[in-house]
NUMARTOR-985103 format. One record per residue (C-alpha): x, y, z; chain; residue number from 1. Coordinates in steps of 0.25 Angstrom, whole numbers, plus 5000, padded with zeros to 4 digits. Example, Ala and Ser with C-alpha at 12.3 -4.5 7.8 and 13.67 -1.06 7.14 Angstrom:
BEGIN
  east  north    up  ch    i
  5049   4982  5031   A    1
  5055   4996  5029   A    2
//
This chain:
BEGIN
  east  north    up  ch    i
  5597   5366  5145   A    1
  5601   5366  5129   A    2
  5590   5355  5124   A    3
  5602   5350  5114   A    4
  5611   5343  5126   A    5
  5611   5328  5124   A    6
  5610   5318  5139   A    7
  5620   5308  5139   A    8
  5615   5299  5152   A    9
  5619   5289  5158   A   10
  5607   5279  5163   A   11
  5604   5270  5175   A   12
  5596   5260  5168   A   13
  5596   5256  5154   A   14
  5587   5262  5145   A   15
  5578   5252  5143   A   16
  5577   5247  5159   A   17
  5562   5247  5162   A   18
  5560   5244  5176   A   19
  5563   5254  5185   A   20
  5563   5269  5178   A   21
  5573   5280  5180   A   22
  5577   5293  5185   A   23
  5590   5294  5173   A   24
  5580   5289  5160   A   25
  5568   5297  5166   A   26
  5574   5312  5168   A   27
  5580   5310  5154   A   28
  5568   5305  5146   A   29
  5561   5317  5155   A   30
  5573   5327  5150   A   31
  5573   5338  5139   A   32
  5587   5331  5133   A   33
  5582   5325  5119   A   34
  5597   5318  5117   A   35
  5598   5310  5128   A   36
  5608   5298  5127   A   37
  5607   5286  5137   A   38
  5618   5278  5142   A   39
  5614   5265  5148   A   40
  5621   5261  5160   A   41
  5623   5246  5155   A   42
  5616   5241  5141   A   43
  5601   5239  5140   A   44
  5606   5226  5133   A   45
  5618   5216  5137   A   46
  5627   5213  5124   A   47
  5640   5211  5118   A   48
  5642   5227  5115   A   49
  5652   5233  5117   A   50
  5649   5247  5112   A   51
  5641   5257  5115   A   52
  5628   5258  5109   A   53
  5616   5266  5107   A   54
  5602   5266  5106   A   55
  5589   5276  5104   A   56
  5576   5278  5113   A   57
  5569   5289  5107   A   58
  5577   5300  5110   A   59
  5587   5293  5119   A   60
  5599   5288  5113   A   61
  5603   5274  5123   A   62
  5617   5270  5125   A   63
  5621   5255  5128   A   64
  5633   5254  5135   A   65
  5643   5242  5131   A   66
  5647   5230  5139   A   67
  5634   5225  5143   A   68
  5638   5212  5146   A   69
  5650   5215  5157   A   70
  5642   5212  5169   A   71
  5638   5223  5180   A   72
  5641   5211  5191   A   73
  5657   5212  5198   A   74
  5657   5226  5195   A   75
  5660   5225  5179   A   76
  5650   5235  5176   A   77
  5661   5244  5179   A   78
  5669   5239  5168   A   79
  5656   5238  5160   A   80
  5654   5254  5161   A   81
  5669   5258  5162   A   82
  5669   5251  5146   A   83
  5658   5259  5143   A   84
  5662   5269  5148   A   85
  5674   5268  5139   A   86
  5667   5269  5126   A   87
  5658   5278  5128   A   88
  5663   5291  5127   A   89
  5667   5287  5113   A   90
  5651   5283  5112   A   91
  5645   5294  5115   A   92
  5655   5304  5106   A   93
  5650   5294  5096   A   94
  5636   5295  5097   A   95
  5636   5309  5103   A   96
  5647   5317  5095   A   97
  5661   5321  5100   A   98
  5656   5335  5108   A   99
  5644   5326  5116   A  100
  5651   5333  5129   A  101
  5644   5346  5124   A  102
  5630   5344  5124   A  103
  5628   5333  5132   A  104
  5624   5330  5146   A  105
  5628   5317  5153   A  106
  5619   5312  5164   A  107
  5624   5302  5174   A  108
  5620   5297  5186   A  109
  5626   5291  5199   A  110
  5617   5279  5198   A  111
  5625   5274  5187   A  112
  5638   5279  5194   A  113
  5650   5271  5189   A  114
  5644   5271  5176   A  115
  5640   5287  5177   A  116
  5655   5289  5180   A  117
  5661   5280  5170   A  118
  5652   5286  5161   A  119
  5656   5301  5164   A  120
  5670   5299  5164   A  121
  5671   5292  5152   A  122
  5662   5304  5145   A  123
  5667   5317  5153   A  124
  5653   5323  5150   A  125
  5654   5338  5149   A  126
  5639   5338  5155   A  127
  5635   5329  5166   A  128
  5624   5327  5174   A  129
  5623   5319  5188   A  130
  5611   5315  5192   A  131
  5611   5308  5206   A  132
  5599   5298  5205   A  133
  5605   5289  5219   A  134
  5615   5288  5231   A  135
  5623   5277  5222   A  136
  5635   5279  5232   A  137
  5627   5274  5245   A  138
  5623   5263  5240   A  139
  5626   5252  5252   A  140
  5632   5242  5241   A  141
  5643   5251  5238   A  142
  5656   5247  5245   A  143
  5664   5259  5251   A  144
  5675   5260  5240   A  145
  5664   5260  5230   A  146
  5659   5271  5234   A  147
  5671   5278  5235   A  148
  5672   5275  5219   A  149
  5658   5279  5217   A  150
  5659   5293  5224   A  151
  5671   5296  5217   A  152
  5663   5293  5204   A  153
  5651   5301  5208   A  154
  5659   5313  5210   A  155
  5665   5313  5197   A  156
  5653   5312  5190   A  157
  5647   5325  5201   A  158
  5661   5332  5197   A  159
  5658   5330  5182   A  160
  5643   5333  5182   A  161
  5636   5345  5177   A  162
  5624   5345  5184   A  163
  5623   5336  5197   A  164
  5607   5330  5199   A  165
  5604   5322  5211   A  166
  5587   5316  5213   A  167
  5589   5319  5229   A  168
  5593   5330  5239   A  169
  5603   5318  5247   A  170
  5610   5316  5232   A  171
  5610   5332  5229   A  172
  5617   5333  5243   A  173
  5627   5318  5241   A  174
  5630   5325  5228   A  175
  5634   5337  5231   A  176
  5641   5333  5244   A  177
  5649   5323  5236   A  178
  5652   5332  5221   A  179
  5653   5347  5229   A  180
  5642   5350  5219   A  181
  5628   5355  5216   A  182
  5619   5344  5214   A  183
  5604   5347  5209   A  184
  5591   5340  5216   A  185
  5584   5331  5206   A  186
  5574   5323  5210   A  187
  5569   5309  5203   A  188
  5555   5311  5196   A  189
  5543   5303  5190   A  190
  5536   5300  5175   A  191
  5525   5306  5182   A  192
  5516   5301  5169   A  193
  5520   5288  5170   A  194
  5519   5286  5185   A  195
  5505   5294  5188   A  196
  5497   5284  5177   A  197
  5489   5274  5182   A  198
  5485   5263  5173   A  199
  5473   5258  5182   A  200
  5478   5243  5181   A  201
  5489   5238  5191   A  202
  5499   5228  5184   A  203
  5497   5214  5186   A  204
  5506   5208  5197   A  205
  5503   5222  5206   A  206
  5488   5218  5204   A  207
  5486   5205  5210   A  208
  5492   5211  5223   A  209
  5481   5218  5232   A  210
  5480   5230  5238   A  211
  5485   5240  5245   A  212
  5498   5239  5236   A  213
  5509   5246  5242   A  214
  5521   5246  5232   A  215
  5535   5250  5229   A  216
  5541   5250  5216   A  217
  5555   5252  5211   A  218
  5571   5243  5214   A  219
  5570   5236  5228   A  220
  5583   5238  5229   A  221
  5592   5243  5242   A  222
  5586   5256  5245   A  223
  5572   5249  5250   A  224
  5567   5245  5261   A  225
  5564   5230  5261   A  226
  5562   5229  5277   A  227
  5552   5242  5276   A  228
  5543   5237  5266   A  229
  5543   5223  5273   A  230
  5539   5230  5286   A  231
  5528   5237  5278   A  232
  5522   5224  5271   A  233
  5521   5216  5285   A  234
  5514   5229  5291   A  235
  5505   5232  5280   A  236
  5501   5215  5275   A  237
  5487   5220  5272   A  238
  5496   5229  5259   A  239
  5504   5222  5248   A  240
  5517   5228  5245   A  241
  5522   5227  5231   A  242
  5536   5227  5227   A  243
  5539   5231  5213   A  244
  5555   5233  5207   A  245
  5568   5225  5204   A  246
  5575   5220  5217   A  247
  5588   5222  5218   A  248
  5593   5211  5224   A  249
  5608   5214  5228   A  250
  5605   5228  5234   A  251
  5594   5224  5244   A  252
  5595   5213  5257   A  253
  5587   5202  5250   A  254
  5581   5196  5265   A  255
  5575   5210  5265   A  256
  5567   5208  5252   A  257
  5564   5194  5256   A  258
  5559   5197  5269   A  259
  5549   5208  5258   A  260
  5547   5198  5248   A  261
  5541   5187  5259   A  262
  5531   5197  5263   A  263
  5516   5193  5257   A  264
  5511   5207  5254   A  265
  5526   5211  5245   A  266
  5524   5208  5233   A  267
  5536   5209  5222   A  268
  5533   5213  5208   A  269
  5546   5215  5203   A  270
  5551   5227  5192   A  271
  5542   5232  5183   A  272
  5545   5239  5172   A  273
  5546   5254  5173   A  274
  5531   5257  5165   A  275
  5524   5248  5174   A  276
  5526   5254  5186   A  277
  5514   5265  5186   A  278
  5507   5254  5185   A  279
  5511   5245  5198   A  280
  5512   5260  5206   A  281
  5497   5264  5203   A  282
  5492   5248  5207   A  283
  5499   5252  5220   A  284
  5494   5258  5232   A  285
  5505   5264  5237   A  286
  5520   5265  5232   A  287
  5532   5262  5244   A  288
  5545   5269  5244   A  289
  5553   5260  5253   A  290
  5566   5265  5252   A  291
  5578   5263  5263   A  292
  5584   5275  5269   A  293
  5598   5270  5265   A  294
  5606   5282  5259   A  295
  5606   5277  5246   A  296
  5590   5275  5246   A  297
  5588   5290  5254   A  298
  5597   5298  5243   A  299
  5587   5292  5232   A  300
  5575   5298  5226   A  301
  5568   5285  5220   A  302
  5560   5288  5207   A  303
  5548   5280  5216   A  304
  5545   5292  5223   A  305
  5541   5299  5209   A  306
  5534   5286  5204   A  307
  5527   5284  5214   A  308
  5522   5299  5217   A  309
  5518   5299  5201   A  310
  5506   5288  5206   A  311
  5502   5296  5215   A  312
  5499   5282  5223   A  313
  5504   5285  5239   A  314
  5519   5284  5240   A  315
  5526   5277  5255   A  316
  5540   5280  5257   A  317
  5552   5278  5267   A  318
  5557   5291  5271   A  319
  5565   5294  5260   A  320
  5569   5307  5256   A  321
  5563   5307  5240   A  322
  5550   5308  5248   A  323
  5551   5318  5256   A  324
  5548   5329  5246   A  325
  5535   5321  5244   A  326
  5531   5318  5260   A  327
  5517   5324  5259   A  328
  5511   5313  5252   A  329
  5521   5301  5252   A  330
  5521   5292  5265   A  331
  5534   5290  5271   A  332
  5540   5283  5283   A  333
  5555   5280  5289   A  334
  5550   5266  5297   A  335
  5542   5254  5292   A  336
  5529   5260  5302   A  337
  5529   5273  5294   A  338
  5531   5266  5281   A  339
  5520   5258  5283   A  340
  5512   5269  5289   A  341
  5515   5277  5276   A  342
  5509   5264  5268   A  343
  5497   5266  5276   A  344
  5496   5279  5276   A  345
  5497   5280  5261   A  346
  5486   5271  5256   A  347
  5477   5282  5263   A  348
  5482   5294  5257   A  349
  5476   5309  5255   A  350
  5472   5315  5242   A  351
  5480   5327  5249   A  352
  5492   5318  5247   A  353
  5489   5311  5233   A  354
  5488   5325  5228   A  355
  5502   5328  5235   A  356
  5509   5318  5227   A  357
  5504   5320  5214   A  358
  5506   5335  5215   A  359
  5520   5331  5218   A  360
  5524   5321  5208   A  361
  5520   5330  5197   A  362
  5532   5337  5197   A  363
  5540   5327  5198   A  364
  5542   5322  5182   A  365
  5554   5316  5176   A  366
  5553   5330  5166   A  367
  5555   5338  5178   A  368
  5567   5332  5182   A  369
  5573   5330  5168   A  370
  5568   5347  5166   A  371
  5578   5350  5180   A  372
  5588   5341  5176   A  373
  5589   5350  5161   A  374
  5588   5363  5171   A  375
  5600   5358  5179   A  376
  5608   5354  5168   A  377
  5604   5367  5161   A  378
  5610   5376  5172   A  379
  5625   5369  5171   A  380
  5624   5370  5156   A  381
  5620   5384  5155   A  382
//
């Protein structure tokens, strides 16, 4: 791949968002690209702009869209990206030069997809890459007729794309089912430097609870299963389960969580900010991938799995299928008695095991996946 192209991309999260890290800012910062230009989805600030404007990190040029203050609520963040989407193009053959189209490569993904679509048709890339991070079209908040809309939108982006990425085998086979073309597997992967440190002193909060701590960390959000972990915590009262994320309210069945939240060995730390999370995993005993087997959750591959491997602490997961590839040493179960078994089971590991994971997690860096993304994008451009 030419070392000169620049990466137009277009993010998830805004650039300064701390709490929860990335799989669209990870592989870039990993990348070879030195011109990388990011697109926030929504400005890291609200204001009274109504341009475009532009900021520097190092070698990452940041992009603040306009119309902050047009509210995401009713559906107005539609007309909040479609405006943005209006001016852009003039924005980027501003900032980038008229012939940008030639030695660039746009990166979207479908996580963003109304905006990812806008976005695309507003600049016609010449180069585009699609990287499939989640199912966004099976979510169960998504009426029919939006979904329709939301297909239609995907399969324009698939029909325009150069190269077509997806982080799981069920997304490689969605999408090409859906496009009628060849989509490459791309797994997520870990900062395995970050992750594999451990500072010897557990954070404050996490300390004043008492072992065996048996924690998950990451958005309690729709795809987890709040009645499995309940079941666990009342089955295992002599362990303290330590919850530690944003909770999304409006995507999860609040009596669910209550019923979680009474529980006298759950405890509830709220999100942390991305740089201390090695921290609370390394205090733990073991890490809990509690994860539905809704489609939506099933066709993910949660950056967890690699966070967690990186500690080389004992993993516990529902069956999914991102931890399949890893079943020699991570505990897995499909009832609440397997779980729980698995919970168990994992506090008394083998070093046979422990040396299973680490070997396994050590090729599994963000720089491997940001190299094979530059092969694949290499092999369409040459």
């Amino acid at each position: 791949m030419k070392k000169d192209l620049r990466l137009l991309v277009l993010g998830m999260m805004p650039w300064n968002y701390s709490e929860l890290s990335d799989t669209i800012r990870s592989t870039i910062l990993a990348s070879d690209f030195s011109n990388i230009v990011y697109i926030n989805p929504q400005a890291e600030k609200r204001s009274l702009a109504m341009n475009w404007s532009a900021r520097q990190d190092g070698e990452v040029s940041i992009w603040n869209p306009p119309y902050s203050l047009i509210p995401t609520r009713h559906g107005l963040h539609r007309l909040r990206e479609k405006l943005s989407a209006s001016t852009l193009e003039s924005f980027v053959s501003k900032r980038l030069g008229a012939g940008w189209r030639e030695d660039t490569i746009m990166y979207v993904t479908p996580t963003t997809l109304e905006q990812s679509y806008e976005y695309v048709m507003a600049l016609k890339p010449k180069h585009l890459v699609f990287d499939i991070l989640d199912d966004n079209l099976s979510f169960p908040s998504i009426q029919p007729e939006k979904r329709k809309k939301l297909q239609e939108m995907y399969r324009e982006i698939g029909k325009r794309a150069t190269v077509i990425t997806a982080v799981s085998q069920h997304l490689v086979n969605m999408a090409q089912e859906l496009l009628g073309k060849e989509a490459a597997y791309l797994p997520n992967a870990v900062d395995i430097e970050r992750f594999s440190k451990n500072s010897g002193h557990a954070p404050v909060d996490l300390d004043k609870i008492v072992h065996p701590r048996i924690t998950f960390v990451g958005a309690l959000t729709s795809w987890i299963d709040f009645p499995l972990l309940s079941s666990a915590a009342r089955e295992l009262k002599d362990m303290q389960f330590v919850m530690i994320g944003p909770i999304d309210y409006q995507a999860i069945d609040n009596r669910q969580l209550e019923v979680l939240q009474s529980l006298e060995n759950v405890h509830f730390l709220g999100a942390k900010p991305y740089g201390e999370v090695p921290a609370y995993l390394h205090a733990s005993d073991v890490l809990l991938l509690p994860r539905t087997t809704d489609p939506h959750s099933l066709a993910c591959d949660p950056l967890k799995v690699y966070e967690y491997l990186a500690t080389g602490k004992p993993v516990v997961s529902t069956n999914h299928p991102s931890i399949e590839r890893f079943s020699s040493f991570v505990k897995s179960g499909a009832t609440a008695e397997e779980f729980t078994d698995g919970i168990r089971a994992a506090l008394d590991r083998s070093k046979e095991e422990e040396a299973r994971q680490q070997a396994a997690i050590a090729g599994l860096s963000w720089e491997a996946r940001a190299r094979r993304l530059g092969e694949l994008i290499g092999e369409k451009l040459n």
